[in-house]
C-alpha positions as CSV (number, residue, x, y, z in Angstrom):
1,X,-32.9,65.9,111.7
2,X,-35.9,64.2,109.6
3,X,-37.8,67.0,107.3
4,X,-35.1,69.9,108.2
5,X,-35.8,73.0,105.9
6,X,-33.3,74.3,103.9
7,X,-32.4,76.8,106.0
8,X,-32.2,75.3,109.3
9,X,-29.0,74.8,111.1
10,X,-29.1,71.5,110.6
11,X,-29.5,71.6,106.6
12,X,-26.7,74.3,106.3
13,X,-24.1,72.4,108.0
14,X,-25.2,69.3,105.3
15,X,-25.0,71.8,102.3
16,X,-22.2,74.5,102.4
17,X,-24.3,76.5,100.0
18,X,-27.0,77.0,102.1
19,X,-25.1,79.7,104.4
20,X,-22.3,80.8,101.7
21,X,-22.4,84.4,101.3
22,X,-20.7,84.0,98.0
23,X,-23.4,82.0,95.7
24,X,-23.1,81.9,92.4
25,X,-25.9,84.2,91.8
26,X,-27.2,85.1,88.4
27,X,-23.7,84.5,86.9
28,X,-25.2,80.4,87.7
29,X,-25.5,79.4,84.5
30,X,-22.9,81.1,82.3
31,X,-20.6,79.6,84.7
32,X,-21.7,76.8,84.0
33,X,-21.5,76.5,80.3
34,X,-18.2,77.9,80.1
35,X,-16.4,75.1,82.5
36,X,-19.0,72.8,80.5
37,X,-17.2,73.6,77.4
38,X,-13.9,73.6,78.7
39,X,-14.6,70.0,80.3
40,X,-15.5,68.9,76.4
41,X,-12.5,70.4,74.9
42,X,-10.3,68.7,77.5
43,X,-11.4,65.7,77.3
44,X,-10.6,66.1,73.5
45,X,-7.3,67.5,74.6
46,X,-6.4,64.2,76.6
47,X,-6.3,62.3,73.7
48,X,-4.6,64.9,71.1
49,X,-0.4,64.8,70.5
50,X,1.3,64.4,67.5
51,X,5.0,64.3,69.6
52,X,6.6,60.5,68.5
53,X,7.2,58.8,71.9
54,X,9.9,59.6,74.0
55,X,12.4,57.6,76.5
56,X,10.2,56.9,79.1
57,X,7.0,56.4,76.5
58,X,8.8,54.2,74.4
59,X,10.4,51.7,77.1
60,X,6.8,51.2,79.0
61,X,5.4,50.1,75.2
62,X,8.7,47.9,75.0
63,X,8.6,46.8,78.6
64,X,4.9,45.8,78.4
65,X,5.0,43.5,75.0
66,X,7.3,41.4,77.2
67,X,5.9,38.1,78.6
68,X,4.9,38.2,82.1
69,X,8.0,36.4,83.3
70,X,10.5,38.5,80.9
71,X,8.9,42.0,81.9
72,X,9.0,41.2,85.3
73,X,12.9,40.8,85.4
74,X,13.3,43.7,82.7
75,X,11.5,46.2,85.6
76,X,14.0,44.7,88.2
77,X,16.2,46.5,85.8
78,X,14.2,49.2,85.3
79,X,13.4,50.7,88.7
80,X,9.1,50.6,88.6
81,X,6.5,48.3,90.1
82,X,5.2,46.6,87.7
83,X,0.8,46.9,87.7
84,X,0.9,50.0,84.8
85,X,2.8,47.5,82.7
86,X,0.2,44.7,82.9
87,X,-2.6,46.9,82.5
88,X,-0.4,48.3,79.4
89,X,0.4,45.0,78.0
90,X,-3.7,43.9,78.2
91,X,-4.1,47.1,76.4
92,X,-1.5,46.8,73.4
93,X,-3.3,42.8,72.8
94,X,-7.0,44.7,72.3
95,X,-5.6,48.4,70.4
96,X,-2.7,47.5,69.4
97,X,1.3,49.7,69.7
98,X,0.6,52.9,67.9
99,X,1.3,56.1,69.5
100,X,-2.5,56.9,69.9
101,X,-3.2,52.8,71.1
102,X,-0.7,52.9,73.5
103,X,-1.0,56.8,74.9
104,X,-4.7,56.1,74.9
105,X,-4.9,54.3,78.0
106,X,-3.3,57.6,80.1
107,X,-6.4,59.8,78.9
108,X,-8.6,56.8,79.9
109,X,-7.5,57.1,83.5
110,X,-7.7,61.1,83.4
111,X,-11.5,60.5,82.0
112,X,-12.3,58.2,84.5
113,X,-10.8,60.9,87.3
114,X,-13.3,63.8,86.4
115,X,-16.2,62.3,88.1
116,X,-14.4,61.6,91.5
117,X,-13.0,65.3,91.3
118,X,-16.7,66.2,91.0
119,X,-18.1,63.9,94.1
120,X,-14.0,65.2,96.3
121,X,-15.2,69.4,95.3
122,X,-19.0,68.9,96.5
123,X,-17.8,66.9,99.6
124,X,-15.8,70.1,100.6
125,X,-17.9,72.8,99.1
126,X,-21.6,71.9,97.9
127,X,-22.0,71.8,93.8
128,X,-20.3,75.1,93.5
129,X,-17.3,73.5,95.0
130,X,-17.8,71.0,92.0
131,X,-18.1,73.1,89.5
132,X,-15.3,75.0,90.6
133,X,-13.0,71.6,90.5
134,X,-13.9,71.2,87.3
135,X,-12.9,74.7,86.3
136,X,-8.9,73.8,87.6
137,X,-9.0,70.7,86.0
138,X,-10.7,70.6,82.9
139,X,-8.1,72.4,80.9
140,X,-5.6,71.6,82.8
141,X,-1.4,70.8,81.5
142,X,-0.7,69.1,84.2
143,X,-3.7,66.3,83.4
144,X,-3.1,66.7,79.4
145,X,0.3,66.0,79.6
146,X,0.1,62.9,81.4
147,X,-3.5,62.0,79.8
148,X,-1.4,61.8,76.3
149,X,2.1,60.1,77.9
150,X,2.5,56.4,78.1
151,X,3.4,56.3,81.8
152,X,1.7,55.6,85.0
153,X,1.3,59.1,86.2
154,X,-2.0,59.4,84.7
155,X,-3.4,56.2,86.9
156,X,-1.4,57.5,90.2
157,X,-3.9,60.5,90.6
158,X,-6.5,58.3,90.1
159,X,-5.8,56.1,92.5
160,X,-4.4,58.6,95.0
161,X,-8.1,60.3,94.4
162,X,-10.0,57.4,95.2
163,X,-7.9,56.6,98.2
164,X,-8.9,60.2,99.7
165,X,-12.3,59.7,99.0
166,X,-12.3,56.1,100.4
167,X,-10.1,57.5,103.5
168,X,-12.9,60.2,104.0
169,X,-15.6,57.7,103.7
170,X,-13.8,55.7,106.4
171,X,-13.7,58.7,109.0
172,X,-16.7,59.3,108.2
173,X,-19.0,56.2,108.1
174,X,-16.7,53.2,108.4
175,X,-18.1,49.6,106.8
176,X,-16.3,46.7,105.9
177,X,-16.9,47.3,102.2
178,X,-15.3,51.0,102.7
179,X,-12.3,49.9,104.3
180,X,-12.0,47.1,101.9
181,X,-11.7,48.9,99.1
182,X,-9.4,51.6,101.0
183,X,-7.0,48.3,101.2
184,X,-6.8,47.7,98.2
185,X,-6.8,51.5,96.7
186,X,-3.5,51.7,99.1
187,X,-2.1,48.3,97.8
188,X,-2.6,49.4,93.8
189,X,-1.3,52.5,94.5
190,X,2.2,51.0,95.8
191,X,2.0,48.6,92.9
192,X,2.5,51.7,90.5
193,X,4.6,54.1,92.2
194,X,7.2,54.0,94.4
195,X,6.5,57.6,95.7
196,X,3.4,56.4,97.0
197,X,5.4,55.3,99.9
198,X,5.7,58.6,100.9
199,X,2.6,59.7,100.5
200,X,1.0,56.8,102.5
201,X,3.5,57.6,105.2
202,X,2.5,60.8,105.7
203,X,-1.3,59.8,105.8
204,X,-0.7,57.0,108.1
205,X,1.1,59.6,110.5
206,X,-1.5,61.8,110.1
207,X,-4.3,59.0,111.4
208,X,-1.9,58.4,114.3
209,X,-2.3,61.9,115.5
210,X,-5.8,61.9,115.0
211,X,-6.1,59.0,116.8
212,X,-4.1,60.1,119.9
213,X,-6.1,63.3,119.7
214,X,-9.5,61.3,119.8
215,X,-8.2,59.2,122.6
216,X,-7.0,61.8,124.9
217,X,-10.0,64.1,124.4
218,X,-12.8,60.8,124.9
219,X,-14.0,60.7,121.5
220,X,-14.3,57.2,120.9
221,X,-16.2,57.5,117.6
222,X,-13.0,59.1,115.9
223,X,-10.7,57.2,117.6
224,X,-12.3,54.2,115.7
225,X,-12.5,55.3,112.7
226,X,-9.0,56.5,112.6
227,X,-7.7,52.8,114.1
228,X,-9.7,51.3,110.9
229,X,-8.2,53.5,108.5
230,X,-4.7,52.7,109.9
231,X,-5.8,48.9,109.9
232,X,-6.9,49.4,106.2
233,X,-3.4,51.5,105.6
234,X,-1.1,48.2,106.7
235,X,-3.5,45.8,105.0
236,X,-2.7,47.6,101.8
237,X,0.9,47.7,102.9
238,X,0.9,44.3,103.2
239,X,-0.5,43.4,99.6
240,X,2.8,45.1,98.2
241,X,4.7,42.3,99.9
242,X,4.9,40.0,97.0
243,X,6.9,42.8,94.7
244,X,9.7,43.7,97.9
245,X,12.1,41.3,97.2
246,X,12.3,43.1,93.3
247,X,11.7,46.4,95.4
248,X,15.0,45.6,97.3
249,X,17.3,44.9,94.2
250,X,15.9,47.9,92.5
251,X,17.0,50.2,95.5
252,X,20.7,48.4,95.5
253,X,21.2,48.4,92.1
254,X,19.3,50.8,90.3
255,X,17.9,54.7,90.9
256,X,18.2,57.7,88.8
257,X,21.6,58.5,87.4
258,X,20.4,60.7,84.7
259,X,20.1,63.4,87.7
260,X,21.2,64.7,90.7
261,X,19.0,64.9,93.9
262,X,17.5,68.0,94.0
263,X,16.9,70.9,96.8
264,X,12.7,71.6,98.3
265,X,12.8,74.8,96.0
266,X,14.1,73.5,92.8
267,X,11.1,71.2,93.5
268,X,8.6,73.5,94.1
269,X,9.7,75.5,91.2
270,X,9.2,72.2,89.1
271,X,6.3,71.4,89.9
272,X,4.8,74.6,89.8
273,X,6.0,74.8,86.2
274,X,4.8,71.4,85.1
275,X,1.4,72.5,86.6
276,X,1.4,75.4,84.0
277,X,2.4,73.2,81.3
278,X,6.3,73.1,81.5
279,X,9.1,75.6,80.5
280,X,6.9,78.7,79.1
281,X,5.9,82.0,80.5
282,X,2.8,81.1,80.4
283,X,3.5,78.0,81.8
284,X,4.9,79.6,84.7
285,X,1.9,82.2,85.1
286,X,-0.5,79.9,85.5
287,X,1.5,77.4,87.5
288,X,2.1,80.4,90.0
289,X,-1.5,81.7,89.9
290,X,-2.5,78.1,91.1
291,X,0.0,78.6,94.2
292,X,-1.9,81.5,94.9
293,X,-5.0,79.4,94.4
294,X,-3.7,76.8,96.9
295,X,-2.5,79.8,100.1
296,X,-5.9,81.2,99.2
297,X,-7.5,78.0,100.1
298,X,-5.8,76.8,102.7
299,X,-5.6,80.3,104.6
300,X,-8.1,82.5,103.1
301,X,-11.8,83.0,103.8
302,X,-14.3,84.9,101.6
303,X,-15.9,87.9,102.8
304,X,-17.7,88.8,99.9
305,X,-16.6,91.5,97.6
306,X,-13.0,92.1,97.5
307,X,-12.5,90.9,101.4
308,X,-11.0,87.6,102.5
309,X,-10.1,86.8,105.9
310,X,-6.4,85.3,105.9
311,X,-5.8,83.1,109.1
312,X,-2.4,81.6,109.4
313,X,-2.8,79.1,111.2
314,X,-4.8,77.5,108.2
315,X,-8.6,76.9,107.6
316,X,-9.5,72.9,108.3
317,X,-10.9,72.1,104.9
318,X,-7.5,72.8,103.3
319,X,-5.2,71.6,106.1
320,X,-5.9,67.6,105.0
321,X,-4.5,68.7,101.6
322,X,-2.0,70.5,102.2
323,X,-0.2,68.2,104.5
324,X,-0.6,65.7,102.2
325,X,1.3,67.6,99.4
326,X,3.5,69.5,102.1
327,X,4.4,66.2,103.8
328,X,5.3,64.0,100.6
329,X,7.6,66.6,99.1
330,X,9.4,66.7,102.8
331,X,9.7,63.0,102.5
332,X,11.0,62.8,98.9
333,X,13.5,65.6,100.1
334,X,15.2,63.5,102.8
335,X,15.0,60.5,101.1
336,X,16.6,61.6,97.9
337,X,19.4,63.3,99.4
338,X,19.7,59.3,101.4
339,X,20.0,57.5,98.7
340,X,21.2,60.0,95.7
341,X,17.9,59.7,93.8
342,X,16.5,63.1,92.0
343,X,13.1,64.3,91.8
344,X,11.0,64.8,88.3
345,X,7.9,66.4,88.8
346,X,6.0,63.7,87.1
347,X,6.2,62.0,89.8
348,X,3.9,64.7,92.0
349,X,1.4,62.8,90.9
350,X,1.0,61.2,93.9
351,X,-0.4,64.4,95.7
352,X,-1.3,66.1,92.3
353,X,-4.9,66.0,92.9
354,X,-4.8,68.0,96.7
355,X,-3.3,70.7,94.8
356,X,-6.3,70.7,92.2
357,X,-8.8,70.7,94.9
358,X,-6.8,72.7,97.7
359,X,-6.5,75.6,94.5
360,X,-10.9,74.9,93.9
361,X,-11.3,75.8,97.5
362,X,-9.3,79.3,97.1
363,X,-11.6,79.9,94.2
364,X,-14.9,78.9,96.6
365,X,-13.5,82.1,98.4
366,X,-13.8,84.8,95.6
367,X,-16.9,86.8,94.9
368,X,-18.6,86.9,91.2
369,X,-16.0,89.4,89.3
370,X,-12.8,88.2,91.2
371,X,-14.2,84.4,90.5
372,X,-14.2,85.5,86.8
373,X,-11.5,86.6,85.9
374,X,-9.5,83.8,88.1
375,X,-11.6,81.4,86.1
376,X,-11.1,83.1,82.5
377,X,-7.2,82.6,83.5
378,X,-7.3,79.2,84.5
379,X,-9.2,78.5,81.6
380,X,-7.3,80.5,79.1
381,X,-3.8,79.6,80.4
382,X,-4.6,76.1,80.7
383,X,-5.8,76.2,77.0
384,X,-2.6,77.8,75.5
385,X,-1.1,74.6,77.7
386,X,-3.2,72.1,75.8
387,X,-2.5,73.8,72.7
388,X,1.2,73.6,72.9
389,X,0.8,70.0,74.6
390,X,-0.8,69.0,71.1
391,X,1.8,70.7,69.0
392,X,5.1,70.6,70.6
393,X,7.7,67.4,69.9
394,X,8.6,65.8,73.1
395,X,11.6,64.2,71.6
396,X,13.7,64.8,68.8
397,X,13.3,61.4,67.6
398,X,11.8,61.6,64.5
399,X,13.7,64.3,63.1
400,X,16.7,61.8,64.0
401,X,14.6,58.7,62.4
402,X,14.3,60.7,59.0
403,X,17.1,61.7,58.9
404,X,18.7,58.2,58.8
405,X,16.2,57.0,56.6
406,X,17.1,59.5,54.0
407,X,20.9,58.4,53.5
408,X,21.1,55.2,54.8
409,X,21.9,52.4,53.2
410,X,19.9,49.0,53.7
411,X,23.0,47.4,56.2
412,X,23.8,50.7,57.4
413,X,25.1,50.5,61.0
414,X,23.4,52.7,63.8
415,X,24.9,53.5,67.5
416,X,22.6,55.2,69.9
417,X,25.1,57.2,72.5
418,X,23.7,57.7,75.1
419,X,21.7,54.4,75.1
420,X,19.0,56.4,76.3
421,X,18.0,57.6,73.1
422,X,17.4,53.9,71.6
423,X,13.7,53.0,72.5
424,X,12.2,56.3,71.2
425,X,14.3,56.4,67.9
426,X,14.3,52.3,67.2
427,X,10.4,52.4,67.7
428,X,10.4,54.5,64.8
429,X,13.4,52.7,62.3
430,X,11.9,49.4,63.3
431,X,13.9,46.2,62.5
432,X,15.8,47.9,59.6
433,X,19.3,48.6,60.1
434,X,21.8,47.4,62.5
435,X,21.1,49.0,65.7
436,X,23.6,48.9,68.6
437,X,24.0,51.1,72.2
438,X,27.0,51.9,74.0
439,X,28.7,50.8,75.7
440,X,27.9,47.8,75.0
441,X,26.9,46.5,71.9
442,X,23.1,45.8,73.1
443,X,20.2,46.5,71.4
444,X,18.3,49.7,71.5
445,X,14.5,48.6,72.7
446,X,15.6,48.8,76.9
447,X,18.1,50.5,78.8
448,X,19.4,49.0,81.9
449,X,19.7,50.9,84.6
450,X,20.9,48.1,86.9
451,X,24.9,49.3,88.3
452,X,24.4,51.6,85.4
453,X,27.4,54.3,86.0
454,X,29.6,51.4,87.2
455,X,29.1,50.1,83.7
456,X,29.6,52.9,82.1
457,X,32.6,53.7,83.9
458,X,34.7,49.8,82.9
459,X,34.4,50.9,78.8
460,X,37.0,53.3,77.6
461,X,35.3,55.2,74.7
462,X,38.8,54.5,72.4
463,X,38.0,50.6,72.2
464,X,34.3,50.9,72.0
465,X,34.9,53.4,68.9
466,X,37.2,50.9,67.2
467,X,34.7,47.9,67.5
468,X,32.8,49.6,66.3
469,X,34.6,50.6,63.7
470,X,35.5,47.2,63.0
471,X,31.8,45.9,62.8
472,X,30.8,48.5,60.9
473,X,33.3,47.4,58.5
474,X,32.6,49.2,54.4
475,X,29.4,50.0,55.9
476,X,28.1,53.5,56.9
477,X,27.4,54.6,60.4
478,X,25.0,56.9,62.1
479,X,25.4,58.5,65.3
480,X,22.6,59.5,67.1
481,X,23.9,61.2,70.3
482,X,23.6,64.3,72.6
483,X,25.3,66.0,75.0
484,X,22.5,67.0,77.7
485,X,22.7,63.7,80.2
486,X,25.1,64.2,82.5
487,X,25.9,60.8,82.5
488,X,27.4,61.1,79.0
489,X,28.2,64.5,78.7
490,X,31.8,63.9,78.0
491,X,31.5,60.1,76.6
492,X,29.4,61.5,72.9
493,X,31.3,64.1,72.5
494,X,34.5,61.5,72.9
495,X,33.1,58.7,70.9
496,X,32.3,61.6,68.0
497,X,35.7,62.8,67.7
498,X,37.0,58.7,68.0
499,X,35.0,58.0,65.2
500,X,36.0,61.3,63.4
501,X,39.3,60.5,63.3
502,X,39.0,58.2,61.1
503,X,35.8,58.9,58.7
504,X,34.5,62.4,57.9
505,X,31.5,63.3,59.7
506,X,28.8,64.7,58.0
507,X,26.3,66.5,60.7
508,X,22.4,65.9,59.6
509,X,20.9,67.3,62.5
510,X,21.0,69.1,65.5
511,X,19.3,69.5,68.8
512,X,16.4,71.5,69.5
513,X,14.7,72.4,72.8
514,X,13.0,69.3,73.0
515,X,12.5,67.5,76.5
516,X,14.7,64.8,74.7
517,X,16.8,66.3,72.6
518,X,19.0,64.2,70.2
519,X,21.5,65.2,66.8
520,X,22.6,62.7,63.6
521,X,25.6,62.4,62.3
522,X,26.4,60.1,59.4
523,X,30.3,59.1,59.3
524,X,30.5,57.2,55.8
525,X,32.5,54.4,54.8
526,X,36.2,55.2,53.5
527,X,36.3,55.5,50.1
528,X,39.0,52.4,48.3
């Protein structure tokens, strides 16, 4: 309606402030400022860790110096698609392979997310429902973590992001330039994780029953636009084909053996936690309060004061999000328990950002004081998470680096057990020292995950521990090992006691509480 006033019918259904009984009010502007100041000291924050890098960290940086042809076949033993390595590998040539270069590029992609959380809060609720997106994630763990981590996670939610918003625009009003870049939003997206196969499922089964729905009840506009989002959906599928014949080999030859499948609550109770910031009270507080966030917004409706209306059967704006994150855990369920493969709640990222904005629209339902102190909490939570993201080791592999450095001779002999903790300690000793795995003698930079417990299973720890012995020779040795990975929680231990038996062992570290934890040992050469 052309020249409609502010408060006609037709206005308010444009602008979800214009009949919400729970404006901001005087508080406006003080608001404002502190989720201003918050969005400063995040962005900080995504780009602040002084943790060395760990497993994962460490084998994208040594996976993505490969050449193209090389780090392609290194992935097929790996078990990832391969686009966040390219985009790595471009990265490392312009900054460079130190911890900030390389971790650099996460907080980029967690930068460049902010403004599409502000355009995804407005769609659903007006500028207050920006503003209140920003308040869930501009201090958020979740996004620190993964803004200062040299994985993909950081680029799945922005790509998952800018597929909703490229889905709604489609539903909405469909072009060729909308649905385009839907395609190719849905093909990225599959280039970088595997788990956005689920989501995308779920979505696509979603658009089926909205387009069945449209069909029955004779209206052809949605019926349309759903049948061009599902075009757009299988057009994006199909750009993925060129990576499924290394997709296949991956599934029959490599997956997860570090840990068991797990059940729908110990990944809820993961997640959750990893929202909060991972492991702390605190952590767990605020990763709760943001469940409650998320029932409040897909249920709740504000009343003003200390009402809200609880319906359910779910309010519309938070139904889209909700199946979206309900959905893609339900598929991750099933098919981990199919083909043995665990669940680590980095890889939520897929549906991550539903949960931020499903928890802004359970804030949009509070009145001034409520809306307060639920943003203080976010706010002060989320900073205790940044603060402990900034000052807490990730990995023990430093400690283990130094320690080797101060006793080691210059043709001292170092054996990583489990192999898992070569890439993260090597990145640190360098080229120095002679640096061997087990079981098998291989260098440290890569673990191959390819038949990886069938491997492990043809080596008897006795003749690994007396080659090694024998190569070794006069010279010292240095075990770095640990006993949390259940694929080697009786092989260290073994390979200790093998090498014990014949040198003293002197223990130069221990374990902490670190997510990968890792002791020293030096065993020195027998005295004449």
């Amino acid at each position: 309606m052309p020249n409609a006033s502010p408060t006609t019918p037709a206005a308010a259904a444009d602008d979800p402030e214009a009949s919400d009984p729970l404006a901001w009010g005087s508080w406006t502007r003080a608001f404002q400022i502190l989720i201003v100041g918050a969005l400063v000291a995040g962005v900080v924050l995504r780009f602040i860790t002084k943790s060395p890098l760990w497993l994962d960290e460490a084998l994208s940086v040594d996976i993505a110096r490969l050449p193209f042809s090389d780090m392609i076949e290194a992935l097929r033993h790996d078990g990832h698609p391969p686009l966040y390595y390219l985009l790595l590998h471009s990265w490392m040539e312009a900054f460079g392979e130190g911890d900030v270069a390389v971790r650099s590029l996460s907080g980029v992609f967690t930068v460049a997310a902010l403004p599409l959380f502000w355009i995804a809060g407005r769609r659903f609720g007006g500028s207050r429902g920006a503003w209140l997106t920003m308040a869930v994630v501009a201090l958020s763990p979740y996004a620190m973590r993964y803004g200062t981590e040299t994985r993909m996670y950081a680029l799945v939610m922005l790509l998952a992001l800018a597929g909703w918003l490229l889905l709604d625009d489609v539903l909405r009003r469909p072009n060729l330039l909308r649905l385009g870049g839907l395609a190719v939003v849905v093909g990225l997206l599959l280039w970088t994780h595997y788990w956005a196969m689920w989501l995308l499922g779920v979505v696509g089964l979603a658009l089926i029953v909205r387009l069945v729905r449209a069909r029955r009840a004779g209206r052809d506009h949605d019926a349309r636009t759903a049948r061009n989002a599902i075009f757009a959906l299988v057009v994006g599928g199909l750009l993925f084909a060129p990576w499924l014949p290394n997709l296949l080999y991956q599934s029959a030859h490599t997956g997860t053996p570090w840990a068991r499948p797990v059940r729908p609550t110990e990944m809820l109770t993961y997640t959750l936690a990893d929202l909060g910031g991972s492991g702390q009270a605190e952590a767990l507080v605020l990763g709760w309060f943001l469940a409650l966030l998320m029932a409040t917004g897909l249920t709740g409706r504000g009343l003003g004061g200390s009402r809200i209306d609880i319906d359910l059967a779910t309010r519309p704006k938070g139904r889209p999000f909700a199946i979206a994150i309900a959905g893609t855990l339900a598929v991750g369920t099933v098919v981990g328990y199919a083909t043995g493969a665990t669940y680590a709640s980095r890889y939520a990222a897929v549906f991550i950002p539903f949960a931020f904005l499903l928890a802004a629209l359970g804030l949009a339902q509070l009145s001034r004081l409520p809306l307060m102190i639920a943003i203080v909490m976010l706010l002060g939570l989320g900073a205790f998470g940044g603060y402990r993201n900034i000052t807490v080791d990730r990995s023990d592999a430093r400690r283990s680096a130094e320690a080797i450095e101060g006793r080691a001779d210059e043709d001292a002999l170092v054996v990583y057990c489990p192999d898992q903790l070569g890439p993260s300690t090597s990145r640190l000793l360098g080229d120095r020292f002679d640096q061997v795995t087990y079981p098998r003698f291989e260098g440290p930079e890569l673990v191959d995950w390819s038949d990886y417990t069938e491997r492990l299973g043809e080596v008897r720890v006795e003749d690994f521990a007396q080659d090694l012995l024998d190569r070794a020779g006069d010279r010292q040795i240095f075990l770095v090992y640990s006993t949390e990975y259940i694929t080697h929680e009786d092989t260290c231990p073994a390979l200790f006691n093998a090498i014990g038996a014949v040198r003293p062992p002197e223990v130069l570290t221990t374990t902490t509480e670190a997510w990968e934890p890792s002791a020293v040992t030096l065993f020195e050469a027998p005295k004449p």
